[in-house]
C-alpha positions in Angstrom: 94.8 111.3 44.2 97.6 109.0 45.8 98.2 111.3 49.0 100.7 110.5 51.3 100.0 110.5 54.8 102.7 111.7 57.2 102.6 113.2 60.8 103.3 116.3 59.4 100.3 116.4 56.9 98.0 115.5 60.1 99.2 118.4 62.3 99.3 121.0 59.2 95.5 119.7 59.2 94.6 119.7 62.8 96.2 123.6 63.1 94.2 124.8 60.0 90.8 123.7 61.7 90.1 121.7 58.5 88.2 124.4 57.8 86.9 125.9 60.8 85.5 122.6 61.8 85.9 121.3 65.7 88.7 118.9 66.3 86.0 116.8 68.0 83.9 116.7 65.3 86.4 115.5 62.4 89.0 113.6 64.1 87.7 110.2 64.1 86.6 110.0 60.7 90.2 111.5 59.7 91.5 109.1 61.9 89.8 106.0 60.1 91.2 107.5 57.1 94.8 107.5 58.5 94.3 104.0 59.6 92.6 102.9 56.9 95.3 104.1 54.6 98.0 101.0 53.9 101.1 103.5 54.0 99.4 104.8 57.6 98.7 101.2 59.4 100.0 101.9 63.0 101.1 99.1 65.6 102.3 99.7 69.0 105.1 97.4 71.1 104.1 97.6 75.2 108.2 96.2 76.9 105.9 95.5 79.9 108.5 95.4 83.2 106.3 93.1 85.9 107.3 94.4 89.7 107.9 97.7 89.3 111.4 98.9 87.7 114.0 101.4 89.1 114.7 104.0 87.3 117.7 104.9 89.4 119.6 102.3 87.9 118.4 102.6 84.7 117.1 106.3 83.0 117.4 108.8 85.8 120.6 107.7 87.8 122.2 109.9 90.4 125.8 109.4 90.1 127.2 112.2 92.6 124.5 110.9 95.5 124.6 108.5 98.3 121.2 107.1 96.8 123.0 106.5 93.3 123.6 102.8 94.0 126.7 101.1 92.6 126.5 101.8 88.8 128.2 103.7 86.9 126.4 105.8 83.6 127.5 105.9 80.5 127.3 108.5 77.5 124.3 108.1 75.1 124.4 108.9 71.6 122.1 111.6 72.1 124.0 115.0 73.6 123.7 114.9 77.3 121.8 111.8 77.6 122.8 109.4 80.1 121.5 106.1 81.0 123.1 102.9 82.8 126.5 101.3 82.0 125.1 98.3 81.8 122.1 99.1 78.7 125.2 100.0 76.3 123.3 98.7 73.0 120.0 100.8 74.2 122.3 103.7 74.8 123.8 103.7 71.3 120.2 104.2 69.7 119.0 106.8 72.4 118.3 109.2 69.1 115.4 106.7 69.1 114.7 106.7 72.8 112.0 110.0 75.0 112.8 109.2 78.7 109.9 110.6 80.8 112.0 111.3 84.0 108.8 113.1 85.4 106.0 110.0 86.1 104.4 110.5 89.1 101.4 107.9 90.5 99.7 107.1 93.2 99.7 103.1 93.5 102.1 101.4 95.3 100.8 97.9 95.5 101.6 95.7 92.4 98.2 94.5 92.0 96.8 98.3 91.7 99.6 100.0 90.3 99.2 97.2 87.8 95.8 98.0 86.8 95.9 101.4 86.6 98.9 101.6 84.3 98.0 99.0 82.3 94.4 100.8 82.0 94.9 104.3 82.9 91.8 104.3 85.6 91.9 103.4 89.3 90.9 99.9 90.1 87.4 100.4 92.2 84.1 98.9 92.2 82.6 96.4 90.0 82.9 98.2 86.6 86.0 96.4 84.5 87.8 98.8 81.7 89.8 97.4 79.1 93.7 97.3 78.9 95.4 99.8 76.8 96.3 97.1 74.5 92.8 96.2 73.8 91.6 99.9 73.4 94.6 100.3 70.6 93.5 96.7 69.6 90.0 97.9 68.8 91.0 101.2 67.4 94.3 100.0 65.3 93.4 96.4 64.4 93.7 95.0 60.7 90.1 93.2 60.1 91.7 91.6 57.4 93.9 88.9 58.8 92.9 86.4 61.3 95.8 87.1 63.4 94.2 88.8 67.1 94.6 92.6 67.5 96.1 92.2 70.2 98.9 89.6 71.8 100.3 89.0 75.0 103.7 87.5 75.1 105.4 85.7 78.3 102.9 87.8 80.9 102.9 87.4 84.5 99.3 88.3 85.2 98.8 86.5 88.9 99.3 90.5 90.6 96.3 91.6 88.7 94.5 89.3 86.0 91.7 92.1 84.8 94.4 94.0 84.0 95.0 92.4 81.5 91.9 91.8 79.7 89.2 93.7 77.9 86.9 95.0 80.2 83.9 96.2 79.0 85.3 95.6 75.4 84.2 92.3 75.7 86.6 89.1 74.3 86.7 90.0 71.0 89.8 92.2 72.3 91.1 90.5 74.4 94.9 88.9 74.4 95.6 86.0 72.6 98.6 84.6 74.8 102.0 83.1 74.5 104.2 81.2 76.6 102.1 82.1 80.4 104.4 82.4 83.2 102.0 81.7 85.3 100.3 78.3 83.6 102.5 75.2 84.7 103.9 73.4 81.7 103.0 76.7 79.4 106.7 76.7 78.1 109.8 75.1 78.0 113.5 74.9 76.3 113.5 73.2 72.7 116.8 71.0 72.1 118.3 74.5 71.3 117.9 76.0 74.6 115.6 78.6 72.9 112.0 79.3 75.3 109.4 77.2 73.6 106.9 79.7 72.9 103.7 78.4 72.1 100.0 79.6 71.8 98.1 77.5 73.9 95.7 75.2 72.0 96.7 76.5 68.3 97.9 72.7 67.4 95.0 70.2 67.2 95.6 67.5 69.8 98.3 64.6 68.7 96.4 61.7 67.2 93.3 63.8 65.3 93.7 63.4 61.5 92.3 66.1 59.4 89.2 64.5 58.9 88.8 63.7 62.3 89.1 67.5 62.8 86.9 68.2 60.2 84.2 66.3 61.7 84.6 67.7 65.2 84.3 71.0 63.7 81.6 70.5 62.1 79.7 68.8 64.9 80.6 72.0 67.0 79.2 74.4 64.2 75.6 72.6 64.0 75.3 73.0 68.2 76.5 76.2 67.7 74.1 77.0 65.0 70.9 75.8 67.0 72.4 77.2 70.4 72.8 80.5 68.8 69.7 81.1 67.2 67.6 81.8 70.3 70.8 83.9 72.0 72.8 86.9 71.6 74.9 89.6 73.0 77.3 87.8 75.1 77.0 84.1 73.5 77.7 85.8 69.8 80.8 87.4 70.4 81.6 84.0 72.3 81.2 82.3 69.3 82.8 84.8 67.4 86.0 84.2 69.1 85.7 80.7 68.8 85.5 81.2 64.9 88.2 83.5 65.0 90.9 80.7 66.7 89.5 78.1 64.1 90.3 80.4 61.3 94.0 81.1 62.9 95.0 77.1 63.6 94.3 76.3 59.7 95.9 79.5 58.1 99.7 80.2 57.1 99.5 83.2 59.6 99.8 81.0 62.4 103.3 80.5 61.4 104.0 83.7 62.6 104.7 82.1 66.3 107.1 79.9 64.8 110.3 81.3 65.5 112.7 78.2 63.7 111.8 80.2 60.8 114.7 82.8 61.5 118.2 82.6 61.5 119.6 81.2 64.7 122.2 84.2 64.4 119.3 86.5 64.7 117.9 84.5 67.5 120.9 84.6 69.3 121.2 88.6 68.9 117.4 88.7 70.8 118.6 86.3 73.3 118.4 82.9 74.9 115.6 84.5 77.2 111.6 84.6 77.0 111.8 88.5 76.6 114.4 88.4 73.7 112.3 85.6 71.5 109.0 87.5 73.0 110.8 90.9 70.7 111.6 88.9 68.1 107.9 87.1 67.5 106.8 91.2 68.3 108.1 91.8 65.3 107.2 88.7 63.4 104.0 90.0 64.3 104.3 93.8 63.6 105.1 92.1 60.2 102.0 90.5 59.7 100.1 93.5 60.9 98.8 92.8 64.2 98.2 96.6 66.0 99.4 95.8 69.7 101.8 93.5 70.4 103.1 93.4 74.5 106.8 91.7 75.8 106.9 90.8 79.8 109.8 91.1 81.5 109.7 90.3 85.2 108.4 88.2 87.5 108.7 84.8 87.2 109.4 85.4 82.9 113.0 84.1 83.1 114.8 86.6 85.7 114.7 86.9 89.3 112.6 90.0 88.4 112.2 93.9 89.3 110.6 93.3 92.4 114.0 93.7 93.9 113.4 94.5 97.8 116.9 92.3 98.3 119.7 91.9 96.0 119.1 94.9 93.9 122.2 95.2 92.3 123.1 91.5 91.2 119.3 91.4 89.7 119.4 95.0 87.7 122.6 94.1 86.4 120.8 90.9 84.9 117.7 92.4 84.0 119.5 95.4 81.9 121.3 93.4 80.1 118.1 90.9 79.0 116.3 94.0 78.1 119.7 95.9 75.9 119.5 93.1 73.3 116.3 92.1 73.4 114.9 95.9 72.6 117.8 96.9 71.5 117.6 94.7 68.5 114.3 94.6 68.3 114.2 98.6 66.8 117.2 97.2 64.8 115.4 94.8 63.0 112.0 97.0 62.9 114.0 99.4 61.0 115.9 97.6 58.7 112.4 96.4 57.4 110.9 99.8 57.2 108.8 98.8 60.4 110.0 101.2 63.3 108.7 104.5 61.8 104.8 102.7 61.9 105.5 100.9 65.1 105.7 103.0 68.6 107.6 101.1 71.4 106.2 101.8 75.3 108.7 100.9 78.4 106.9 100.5 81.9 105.9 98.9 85.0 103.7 99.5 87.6 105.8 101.8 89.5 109.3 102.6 90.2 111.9 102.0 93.3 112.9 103.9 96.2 116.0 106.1 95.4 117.1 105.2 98.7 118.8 101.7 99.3 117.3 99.5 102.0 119.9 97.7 104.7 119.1 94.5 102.3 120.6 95.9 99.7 117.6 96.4 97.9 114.9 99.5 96.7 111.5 99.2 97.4 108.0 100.7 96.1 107.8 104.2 94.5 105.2 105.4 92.6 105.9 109.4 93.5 108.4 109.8 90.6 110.0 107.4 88.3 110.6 107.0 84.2 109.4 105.5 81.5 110.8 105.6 77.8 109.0 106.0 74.5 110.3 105.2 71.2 109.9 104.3 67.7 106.8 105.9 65.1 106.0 109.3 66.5 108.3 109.8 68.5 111.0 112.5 69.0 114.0 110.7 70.7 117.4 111.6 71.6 115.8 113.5 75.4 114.9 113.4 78.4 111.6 114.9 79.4 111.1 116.0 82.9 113.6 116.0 86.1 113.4 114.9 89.5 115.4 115.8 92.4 119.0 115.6 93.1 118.5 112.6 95.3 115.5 111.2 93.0 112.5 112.1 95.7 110.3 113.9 93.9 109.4 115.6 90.5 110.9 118.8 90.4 109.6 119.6 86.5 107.6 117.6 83.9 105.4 116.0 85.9 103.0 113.5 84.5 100.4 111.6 85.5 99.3 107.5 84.1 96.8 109.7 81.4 99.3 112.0 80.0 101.6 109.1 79.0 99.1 107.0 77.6 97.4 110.0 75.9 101.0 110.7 74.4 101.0 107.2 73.5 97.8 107.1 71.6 98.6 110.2 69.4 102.0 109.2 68.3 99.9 106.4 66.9 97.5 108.9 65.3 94.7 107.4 67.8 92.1 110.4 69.3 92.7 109.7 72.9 89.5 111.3 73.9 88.2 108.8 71.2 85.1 107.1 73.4 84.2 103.7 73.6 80.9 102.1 74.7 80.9 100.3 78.1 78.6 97.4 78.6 75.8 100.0 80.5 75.8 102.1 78.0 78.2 104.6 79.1 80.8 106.5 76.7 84.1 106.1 78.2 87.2 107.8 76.6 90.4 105.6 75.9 92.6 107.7 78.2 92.3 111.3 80.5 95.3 113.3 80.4 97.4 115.7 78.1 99.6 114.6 75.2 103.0 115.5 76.2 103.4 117.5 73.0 107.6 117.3 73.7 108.1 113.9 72.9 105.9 113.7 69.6 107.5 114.4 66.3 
């Protein structure tokens, strides 16, 4: 039987109890069928904002307060929704767009706030848990290509590197990454002015032939061969990764970073900027079927960034209008190749910005209620879920908490977030805590 999968045969499935069984019970292997299935293969897009956004002048504005700031908004497509005047592009596809007016956290400082958004848990103790975009790595990721599960593009990682990486997943999930703001000499301009975007180490060093390669390669195999056969655990999947970036420099998926493949046209629509060409290799790679692909915008990636304590104006304006094309026609191009309905797109930063303006001009830290924006597969756009206060202080309905948005994130990409994974002592640790916001999911 050739069935075909939708979101609407999954919840028909999950209400009738698939026969009186627990959820618990036959969600995962339903799950692995979903993902298994080739019409069903999910990826998710993380628009990661380093420095903390505001939302004020960007999703939740407050045009008839003294904390409003000095835009104006603008009409969305969708009835009612308003956003910025100056994310126009963004704001003619808001029947794509959830904004979550209602997030509310507890970490102020950009290293913590950091972790725990980019993991869902509070950063404490010893014990290291894996980013969201290696649990959806390990969950989602296609075993048949040798393109990563997971990849990092453009990151700023120097407020909080573990948050980044695998945790107890180990480095078989973690990011492959492109273009590092924060590795000197990791990119540059080509004689286009187009960001240079490069993998680190994919491209065999200038001067070694082919054979010369083949030889070192095989050298490296035997050593590994006799160095491996009295170890394991953590020298295995070692190797394993190892293998795995072999396997990528010498197959035609590599050409998936190289961007002079597209039309300069197109390139120009993404933008001249290391976010814009980081959502234009996202879907390059979306393409190629790699689950979790992640776009910095921030600090130190090619803008003064959102850490704007000074100057908050002149640097939003800038930002927003990096991030309208670059997203904007990013779910342009996802869904003029059938793409965007598969793929689920997550805005966010590590907190937002102080409603009120500081004497420089500027907003500061505020993790006690600010936005973020889900789009794309599994998503029901065109709203606004949640509402804060008529001068933006506080959460005055919809409240949500770091688990309920990465819960909601995980089931529009048919992913059990309760779905545990095995920590290195042996502990069962779910993906996420938290409460689907049921709203927002189509």
């Amino acid at each position: 039987m050739n069935m075909q999968f939708t979101r609407r045969h999954f919840m028909g499935a999950l209400a009738a109890g698939i026969g009186g069984a627990s959820a618990s019970g036959w969600f995962p292997a339903f799950a692995d069928q979903l993902a298994a299935h080739p019409e069903r293969r999910r990826h998710c897009i993380l628009l990661w904002m380093s420095g903390g956004p505001t939302q004020t002048d960007t999703w939740d504005m407050k045009p008839n307060h003294e904390n409003g700031g000095e835009f104006e908004e603008i009409q969305t497509a969708a009835p009612g929704l308003r956003f910025s005047e100056h994310l126009p592009k963004l704001a003619a596809m808001a029947d794509k767009l959830a904004v979550l007016r209602g997030l509310s956290t507890k970490e102020g400082d950009h290293g913590r706030g950091t972790y725990l958004m980019r993991t869902g848990q509070t950063p404490m103790g010893p014990f290291q848990y894996p980013s969201i975009g290696s649990s959806l790595a390990n969950q989602l990721g296609n075993r048949e290509i040798t393109l990563p599960g997971y990849v990092s593009v453009g990151p700023y990682r120097a407020f909080n590197q573990d948050a980044f990486g695998p945790g107890f997943l180990g480095p078989r999930f973690g990011p492959l990454v492109v273009g590092a703001t924060d590795i000197p000499g990791a990119m540059t301009n080509n004689d286009q002015g187009f960001p240079e975007l490069k993998v680190q180490s994919l491209e065999r060093a200038a001067g070694i032939t082919d054979g010369r390669m083949d030889k070192r390669l095989e050298l490296w195999r035997n050593l590994q061969a006799d160095f491996l056969a009295t170890r394991a655990g953590a020298a295995k999947t070692h190797n394993m990764v190892y293998q795995g970036a072999v396997q990528l420099m010498n197959s035609s998926d590599a050409k998936a970073f190289d961007l002079s493949e597209e039309p300069e046209e197109l390139r120009e629509e993404y933008g001249r900027t290391v976010f814009g060409q980081g959502c234009l290799m996202a879907r390059r790679l979306i393409e190629r079927g790699v689950a979790f692909v992640e776009v910095s915008l921030g600090t130190s990636s090619g803008g003064p960034g959102w850490d704007t304590h000074t100057n908050n104006f002149t640097a939003v304006e800038q930002l927003s209008g990096v991030l309208d094309s670059g997203w904007a026609t990013l779910m342009r191009d996802l869904e003029d190749r059938g793409l965007l309905e598969s793929t689920t797109i997550l805005w966010m930063g590590e907190f937002g910005r102080t409603p009120t303006i500081n004497p420089n001009a500027g907003r500061d830290h505020f993790p006690a209620a600010w936005s973020t924006v889900l789009a794309g597969g599994g998503i029901a756009g065109g709203q606004a879920y949640g509402q804060t206060s008529e001068d933006g202080t506080a959460v005055v309905d919809g409240k949500v908490g770091v688990g309920d948005l990465l819960a909601t994130l995980c089931s529009a990409l048919g992913v059990d977030p309760g779905e545990m994974q095995m920590s290195n002592t042996g502990r069962p640790i779910p993906i996420t805590d938290g409460y689907p916001v049921k709203a927002v999911l189509s």
